[in-house]
N, C-alpha and C positions, 0 to 999 in steps of 0.2 A: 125660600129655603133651598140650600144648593143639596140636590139630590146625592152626590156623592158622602156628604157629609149621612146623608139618612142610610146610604148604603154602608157604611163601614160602622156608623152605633148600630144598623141592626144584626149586622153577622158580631159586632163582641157583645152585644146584650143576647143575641137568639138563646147561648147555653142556660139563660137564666129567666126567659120571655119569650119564649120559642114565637108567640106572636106578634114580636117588639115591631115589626115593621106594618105589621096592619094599624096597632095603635098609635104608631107615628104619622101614617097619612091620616088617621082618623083626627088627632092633634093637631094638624097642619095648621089650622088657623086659629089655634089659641095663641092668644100675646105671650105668654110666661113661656109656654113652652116654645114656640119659634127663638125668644129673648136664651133662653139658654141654649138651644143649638147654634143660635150667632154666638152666642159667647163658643162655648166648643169648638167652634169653624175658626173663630179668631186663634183661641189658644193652640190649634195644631197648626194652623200656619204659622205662628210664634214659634212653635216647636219645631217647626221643619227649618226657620230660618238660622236658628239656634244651633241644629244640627250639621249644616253645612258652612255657618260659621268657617273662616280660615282661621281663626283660633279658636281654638274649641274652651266654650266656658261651662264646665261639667257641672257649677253650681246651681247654673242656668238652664240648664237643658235636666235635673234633676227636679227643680224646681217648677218647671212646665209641664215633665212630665207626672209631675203630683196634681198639679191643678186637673189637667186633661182627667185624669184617671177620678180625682173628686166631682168634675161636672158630670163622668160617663157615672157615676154613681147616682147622683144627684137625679139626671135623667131615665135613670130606671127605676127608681121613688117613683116619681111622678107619671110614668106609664103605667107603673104598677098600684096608683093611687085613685089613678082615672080610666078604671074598668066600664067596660061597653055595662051599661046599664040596662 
């Protein structure tokens, strides 16, 4: 799991998980959750390449950016699901 990816879901989840980044290393080796931060890591490189695009496809890069924003959802479900017991 590429560490910048944990770094950037935990400063936009902290306002809503002030803890998000401890229960991401805690998570590190669960399947489901690593399986959606690869998805996450995939769709903002998507989106980065979208955006630098020479033509710019605004369907496309709206569209990314809904995905992006529903997995960063999706992912704080599931840290907020799976509390230190």
């Amino acid at each position: 799991m590429d560490d910048r990816i944990l770094a950037e879901l935990s400063s936009q989840l902290a306002p809503f998980l002030p803890d998000a980044m401890e229960r991401m290393v805690r998570l590190a080796q669960d399947g489901l959750f690593r399986e959606m931060c690869s998805e996450y890591q995939e769709c903002a490189k998507c989106l980065q390449r979208w955006k630098r695009s020479r033509e710019k496809h605004a369907h496309r890069i709206e569209e990314y950016t809904q995905l992006l924003a529903g997995l960063r959802q999706e992912i704080l479900r599931y840290l907020q699901d799976n509390e230190k017991p």
